[in-house]
C-alpha positions in Angstrom: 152.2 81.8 167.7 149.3 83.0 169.9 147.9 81.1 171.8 144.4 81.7 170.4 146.3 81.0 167.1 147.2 77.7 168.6 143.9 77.1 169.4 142.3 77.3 166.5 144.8 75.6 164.6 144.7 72.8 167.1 140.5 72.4 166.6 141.1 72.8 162.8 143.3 69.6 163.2 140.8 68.0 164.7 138.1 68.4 162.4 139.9 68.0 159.7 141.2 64.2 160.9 137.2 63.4 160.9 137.6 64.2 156.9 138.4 61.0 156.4 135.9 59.2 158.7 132.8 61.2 156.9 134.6 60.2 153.2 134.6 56.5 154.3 130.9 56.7 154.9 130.1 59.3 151.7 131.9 57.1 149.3 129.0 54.7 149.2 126.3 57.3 148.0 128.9 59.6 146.1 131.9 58.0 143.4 134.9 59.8 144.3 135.2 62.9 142.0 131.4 64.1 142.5 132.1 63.6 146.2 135.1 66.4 146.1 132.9 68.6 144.4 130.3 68.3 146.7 132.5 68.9 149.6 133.5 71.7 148.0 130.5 73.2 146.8 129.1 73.0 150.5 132.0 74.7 151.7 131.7 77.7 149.8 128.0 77.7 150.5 128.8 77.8 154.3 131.6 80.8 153.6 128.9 82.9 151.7 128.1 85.1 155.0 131.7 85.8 155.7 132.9 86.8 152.5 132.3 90.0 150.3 132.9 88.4 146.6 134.9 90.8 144.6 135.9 90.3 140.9 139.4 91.8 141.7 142.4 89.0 141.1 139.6 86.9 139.9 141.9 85.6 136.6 144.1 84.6 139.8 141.6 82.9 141.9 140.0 80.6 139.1 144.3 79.4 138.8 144.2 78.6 142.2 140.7 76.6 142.0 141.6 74.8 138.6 145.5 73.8 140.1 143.4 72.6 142.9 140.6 70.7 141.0 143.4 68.7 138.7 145.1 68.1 141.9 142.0 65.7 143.6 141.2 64.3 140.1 144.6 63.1 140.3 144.7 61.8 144.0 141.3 60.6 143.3 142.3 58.5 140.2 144.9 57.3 141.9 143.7 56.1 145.4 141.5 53.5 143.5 144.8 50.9 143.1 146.9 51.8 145.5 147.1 51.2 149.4 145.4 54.1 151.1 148.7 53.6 153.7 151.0 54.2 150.9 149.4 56.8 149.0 149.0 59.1 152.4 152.9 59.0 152.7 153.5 60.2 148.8 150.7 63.1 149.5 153.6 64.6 152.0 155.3 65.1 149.4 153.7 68.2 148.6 155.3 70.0 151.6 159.1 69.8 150.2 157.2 70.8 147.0 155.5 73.8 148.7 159.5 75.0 150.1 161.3 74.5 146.9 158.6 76.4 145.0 158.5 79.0 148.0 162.4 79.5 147.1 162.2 79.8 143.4 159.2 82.5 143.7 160.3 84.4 146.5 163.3 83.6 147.6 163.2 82.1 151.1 165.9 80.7 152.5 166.5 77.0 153.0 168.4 75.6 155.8 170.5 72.7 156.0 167.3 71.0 158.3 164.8 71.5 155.5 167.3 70.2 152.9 167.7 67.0 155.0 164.0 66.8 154.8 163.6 66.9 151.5 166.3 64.0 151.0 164.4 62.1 153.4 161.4 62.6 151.4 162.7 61.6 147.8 164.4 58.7 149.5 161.2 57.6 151.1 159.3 57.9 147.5 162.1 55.6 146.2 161.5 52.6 148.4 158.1 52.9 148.0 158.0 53.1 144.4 160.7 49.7 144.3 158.3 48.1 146.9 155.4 48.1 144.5 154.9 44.7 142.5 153.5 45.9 139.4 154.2 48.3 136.8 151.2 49.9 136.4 150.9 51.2 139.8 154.3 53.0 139.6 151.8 54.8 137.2 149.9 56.0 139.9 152.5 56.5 142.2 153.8 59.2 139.4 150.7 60.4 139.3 150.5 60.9 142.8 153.7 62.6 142.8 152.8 64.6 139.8 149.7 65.5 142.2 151.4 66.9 145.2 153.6 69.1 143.0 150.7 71.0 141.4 149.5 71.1 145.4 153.0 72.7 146.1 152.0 75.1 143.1 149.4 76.2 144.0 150.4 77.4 147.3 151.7 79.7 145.6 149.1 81.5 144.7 147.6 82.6 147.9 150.9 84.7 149.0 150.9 85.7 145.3 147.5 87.3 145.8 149.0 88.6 149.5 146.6 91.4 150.9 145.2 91.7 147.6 142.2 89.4 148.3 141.0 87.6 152.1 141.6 84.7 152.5 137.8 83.8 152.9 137.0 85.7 149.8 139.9 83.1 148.3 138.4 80.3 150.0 135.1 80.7 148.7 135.5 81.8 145.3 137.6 79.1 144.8 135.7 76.2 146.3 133.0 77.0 143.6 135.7 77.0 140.7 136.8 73.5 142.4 133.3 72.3 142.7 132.5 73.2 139.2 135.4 71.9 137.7 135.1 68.4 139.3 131.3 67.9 138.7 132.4 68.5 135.0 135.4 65.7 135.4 133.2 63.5 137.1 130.5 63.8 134.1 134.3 62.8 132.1 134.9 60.3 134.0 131.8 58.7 133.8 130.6 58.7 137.3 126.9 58.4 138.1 126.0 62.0 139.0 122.7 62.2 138.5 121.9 58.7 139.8 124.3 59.3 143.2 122.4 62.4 143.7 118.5 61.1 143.6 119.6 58.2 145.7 121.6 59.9 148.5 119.0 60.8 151.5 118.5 63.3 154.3 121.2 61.4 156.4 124.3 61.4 154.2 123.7 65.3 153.3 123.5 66.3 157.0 126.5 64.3 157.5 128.1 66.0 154.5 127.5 69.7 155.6 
């Protein structure tokens, strides 16, 4: 890698750790679902003056944003009864998921070290799955699981699409598909949109974009 490529992957690190730090704070205005589709709403907002929209691969893009909207339902349904410690290590399983489904589409090659990995990875879902007390949250813990493998899916899509479409034009077009779909499964779910939204003030927005 470049190291200008190192760079901005290193500061994309970073602001993505304060993700979670913003979330903490959000949840108290937004309920959980509504709260995704605000995040992504503003984010493809903010990528409107990068981005030429284009209805090319759009069948393609609205898979990408709908795998992507079931995934956060799914986390979102799930982080309610299970330790946020816990569920953080089942979300990693998405990267062996993202490599096996990178081999059955196009064939990359995997070595002995990523194979090792992925063992590593099932085992560590096993104990966590036997250290759990009650039934119902193996539930969730399938569900979390069942989560991380549309993720690994849906990184598909993007090398799918390849230089077909940007990946700011994917970005964007997407984040409204995702922001759509999850204000419609929080309305589902019966969260308080309308309520969370005439009660959230100037601070929690700024704070949000």
């Amino acid at each position: 890698m470049k190291p200008m490529e190192i760079l901005a992957l290193t500061i994309m690190t970073l602001v993505w750790g304060t993700l979670y730090t913003v979330a903490g704070y959000a949840i108290r205005y937004f309920p959980p679902i509504l709260l995704y589709s605000m995040r992504f709403l503003i984010a493809g907002i903010c990528l409107i003056p990068f981005t030429k929209f284009s209805t090319l691969e759009w069948k393609k893009i609205c898979l990408f944003g709908t795998l992507q909207a079931i995934m956060f339902v799914g986390i979102t349904l799930s982080l309610k009864p299970i330790y946020s410690s816990i569920a953080a290590i089942v979300l990693r399983f998405d990267i062996p998921m993202t490599m096996l489904f990178a081999a059955l589409f196009f064939k990359e090659k995997i070595t002995w070290n990523l194979i090792i990995g992925c063992l590593i990875c099932f085992f560590g879902i096993y104990v966590i799955s036997g250290d759990v007390k009650q039934k119902s949250d193996l539930l969730f813990i399938f569900l979390l699981v069942l989560s991380t493998i549309i993720s690994g899916l849906s990184n598909m899509v993007p090398k799918i699409l390849n230089e077909k479409v940007s990946y700011n034009l994917l970005n964007a077009e997407a984040s409204f598909v995702i922001a759509i779909e999850l204000l419609l499964a929080s309305f589902l779910f019966g969260e308080d949109v309308l309520g969370s939204l005439q009660n959230a003030d100037l601070k929690i927005w700024i704070l949000m974009l």
